[in-house]
N, C-alpha and C positions, 0 to 999 in steps of 0.2 A: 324115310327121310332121304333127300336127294345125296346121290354119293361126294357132289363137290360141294356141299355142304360145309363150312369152315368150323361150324362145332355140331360136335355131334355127345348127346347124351346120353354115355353107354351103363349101363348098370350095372355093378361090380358083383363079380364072381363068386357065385353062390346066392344065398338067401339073406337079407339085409332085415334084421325086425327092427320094425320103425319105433321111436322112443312113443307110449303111449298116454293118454290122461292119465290114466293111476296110476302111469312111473311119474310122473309129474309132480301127482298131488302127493306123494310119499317121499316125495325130497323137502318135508316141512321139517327147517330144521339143520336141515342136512348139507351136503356137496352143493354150493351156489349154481344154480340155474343158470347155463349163457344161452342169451338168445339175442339176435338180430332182427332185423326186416330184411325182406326179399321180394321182389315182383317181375322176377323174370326166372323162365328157365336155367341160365345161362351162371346168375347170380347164385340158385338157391345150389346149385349144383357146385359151387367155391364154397359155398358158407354149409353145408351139409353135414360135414366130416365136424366140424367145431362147434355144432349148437343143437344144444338141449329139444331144441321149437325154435322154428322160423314164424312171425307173425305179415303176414299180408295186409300191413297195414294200409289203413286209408290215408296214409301219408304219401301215397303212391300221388294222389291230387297234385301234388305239390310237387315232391320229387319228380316223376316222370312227364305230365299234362301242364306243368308251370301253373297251376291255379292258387288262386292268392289262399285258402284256403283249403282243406279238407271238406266243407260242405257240397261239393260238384260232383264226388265221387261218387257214379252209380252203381247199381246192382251188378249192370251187366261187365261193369269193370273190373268192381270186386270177385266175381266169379272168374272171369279172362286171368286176369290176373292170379287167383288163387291155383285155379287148374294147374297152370303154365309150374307154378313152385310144387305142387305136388310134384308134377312128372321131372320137372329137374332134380328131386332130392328122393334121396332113399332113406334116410336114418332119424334125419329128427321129427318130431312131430310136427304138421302143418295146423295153423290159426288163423282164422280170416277174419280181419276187424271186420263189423254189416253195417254199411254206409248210414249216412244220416237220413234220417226219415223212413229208413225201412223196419223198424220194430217199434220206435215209440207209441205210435199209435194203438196198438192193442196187442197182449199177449198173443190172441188169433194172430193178428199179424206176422207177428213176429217170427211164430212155430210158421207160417207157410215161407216167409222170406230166406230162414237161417236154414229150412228142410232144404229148401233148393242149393242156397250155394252148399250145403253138406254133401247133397247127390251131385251135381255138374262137377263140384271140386275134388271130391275125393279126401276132402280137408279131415281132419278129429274133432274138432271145433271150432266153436265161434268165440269172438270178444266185443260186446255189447259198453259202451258208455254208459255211466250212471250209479245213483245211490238208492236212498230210499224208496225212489217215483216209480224204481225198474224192478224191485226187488220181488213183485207179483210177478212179472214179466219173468225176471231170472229161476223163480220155479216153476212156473208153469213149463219152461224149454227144458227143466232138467225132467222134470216128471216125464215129460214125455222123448226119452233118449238123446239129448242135444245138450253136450255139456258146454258149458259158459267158463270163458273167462271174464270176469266184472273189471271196470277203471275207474278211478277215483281220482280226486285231488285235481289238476290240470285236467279238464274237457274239452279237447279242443272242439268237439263239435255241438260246444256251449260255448264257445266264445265268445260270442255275442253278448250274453246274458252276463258274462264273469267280466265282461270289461276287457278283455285281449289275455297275452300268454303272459301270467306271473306268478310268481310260488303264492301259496295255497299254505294255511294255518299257522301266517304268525299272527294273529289275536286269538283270545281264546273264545269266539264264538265260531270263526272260521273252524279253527281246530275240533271244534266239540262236533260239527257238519260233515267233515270229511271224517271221524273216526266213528261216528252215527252211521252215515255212506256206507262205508268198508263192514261194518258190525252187519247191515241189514243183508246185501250183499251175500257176503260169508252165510249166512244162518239160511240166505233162500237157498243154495244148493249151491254158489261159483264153485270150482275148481282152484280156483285161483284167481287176483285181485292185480292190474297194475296201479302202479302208485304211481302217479306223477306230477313232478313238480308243485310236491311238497315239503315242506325244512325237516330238517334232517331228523331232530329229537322224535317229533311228530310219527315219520315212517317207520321210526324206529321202536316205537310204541305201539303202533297198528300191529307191525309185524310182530310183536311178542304177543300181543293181547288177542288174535284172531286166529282161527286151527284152519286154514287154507294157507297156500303159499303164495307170496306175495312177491312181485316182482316189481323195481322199480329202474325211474330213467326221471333224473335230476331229485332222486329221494335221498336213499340212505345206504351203504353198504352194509347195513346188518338187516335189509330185504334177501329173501329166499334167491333171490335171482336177479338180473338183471338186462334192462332192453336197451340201445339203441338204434335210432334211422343207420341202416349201412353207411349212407351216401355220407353223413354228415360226420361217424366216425373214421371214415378212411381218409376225408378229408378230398369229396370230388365236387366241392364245391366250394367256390374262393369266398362268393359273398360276405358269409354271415355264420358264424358256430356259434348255438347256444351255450353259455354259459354249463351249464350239466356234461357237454361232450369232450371228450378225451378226443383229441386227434392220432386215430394211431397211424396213420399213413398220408400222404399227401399226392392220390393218386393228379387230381385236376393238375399238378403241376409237369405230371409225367407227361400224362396227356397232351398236354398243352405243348412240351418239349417234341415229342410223336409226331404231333399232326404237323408241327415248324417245318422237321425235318422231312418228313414224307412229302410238304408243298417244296422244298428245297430242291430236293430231288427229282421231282416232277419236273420242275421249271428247268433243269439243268440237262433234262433227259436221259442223267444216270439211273434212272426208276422208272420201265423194269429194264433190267441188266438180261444178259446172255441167258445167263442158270433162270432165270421166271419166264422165259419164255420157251414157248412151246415147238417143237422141229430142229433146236439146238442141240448140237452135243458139245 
């Protein structure tokens, strides 16, 4: 890495062991699970020291590419991007959501898609969409060493099909779908299941009734764990907060104060001063 470099990603003193899938799946029950999203170096390496598993979600679509959806997001993204949160983090366990279209088509598929970004990323696993339709799919990757995390309830890379983003299992045939999903799921071999953007009783049922740990984002607090989009809990973006998101920080505002003042400064030609530049004493 170049020495003027403005970050640099050094790795802490001594030997780091990374949080593993069986410390994962043996927290059912147990210590809540925190976990984030991350798609940069820079990121995973802030969020590292505080979460259980970083997930490299394909919400990067949207977040970082401004696409109206999660559907654009490719392989070769998900990989760029997966790699980058491995090397930025040392401690939690890395999860790479695999884009849409690259496993539904056939188990085969899927083992050569999820093989690859596991070798380029260095990830522990994957997290696969789906209930039932995948649940072949979901063993066939365990069978063959590629542990699964499964999602339920909110798809967004079925959104299409579901009619847009909205809670999941208030009638009781939705409900009997999504904890059928989660049932089939669990018993193919996942590790672990997210729940999202399901009502609350509902999550709260799954998670008693199934031996995987369940992690959710807009579900239940009596889920094993819990996920949000970074961006949308720190609050770096003004637009739009889902309903499910806790704002813990309001960085877009900082930001937003930052750059004012740095154009301020610029324009005044107080910025750079004596001490930023270089042959000065």
């Amino acid at each position: 890495m170049s020495t003027n470099s403005t970050l640099k990603i050094v790795p802490k003193s001594g030997p780091t062991r990374r949080v593993s899938v069986p410390d994962l799946a043996a927290r059912k029950g147990g210590e809540p699970i925190v976990s984030l999203t991350a798609y940069t170096a820079p990121m995973a390496k802030i969020l590292d020291p505080h979460c259980d598993f970083l997930l490299v979600g394909d919400s990067l679509g949207m977040v970082l590419y401004g696409l109206d959806s999660t559907l654009g997001v490719t392989l070769d993204m998900a990989i760029n991007h997966g790699a980058a949160v491995v090397r930025g983090s040392s401690r939690a366990c890395v999860i790479v959501d695999m884009p849409f279209g690259t496993y539904q088509e056939s188990p085969e598929q899927a083992y050569r898609n999820c093989a690859q970004v596991m070798i380029e990323t260095g990830c522990a696993a994957i997290k696969i969409e789906g209930g039932t339709e995948m649940a072949e799919t979901v063993r066939f990757l365990v069978e063959r060493g590629i542990p699964v995390m499964g999602h339920v309830g909110l798809k967004p890379q079925s959104v299409n099909v579901a009619g847009g983003y909205r809670a999941h299992g208030r009638n009781q045939d939705e409900a009997a779908k999504v904890k059928k999903d989660a049932h089939a799921i669990a018993d193919a071999g996942a590790f672990s299941i997210v729940i999202e953007g399901v009502v609350e009783h509902l999550a709260a049922e799954i998670t008693r009734d199934i031996h995987v740990v369940t992690i959710g984002i807009g579900a239940s607090a009596a889920c094993d764990g819990q996920i949000l989009v970074t961006e949308d809990a720190f609050g770096m973006f003004t637009d739009f907060t889902p309903r499910f998101v806790k704002r813990f920080a309001e960085i877009a505002e900082e930001m937003d104060k930052a750059a004012a003042d740095y154009a301020k400064e610029v324009k005044a030609r107080t910025f750079p001063a004596d001490e930023h530049c270089y042959g000065k004493k």
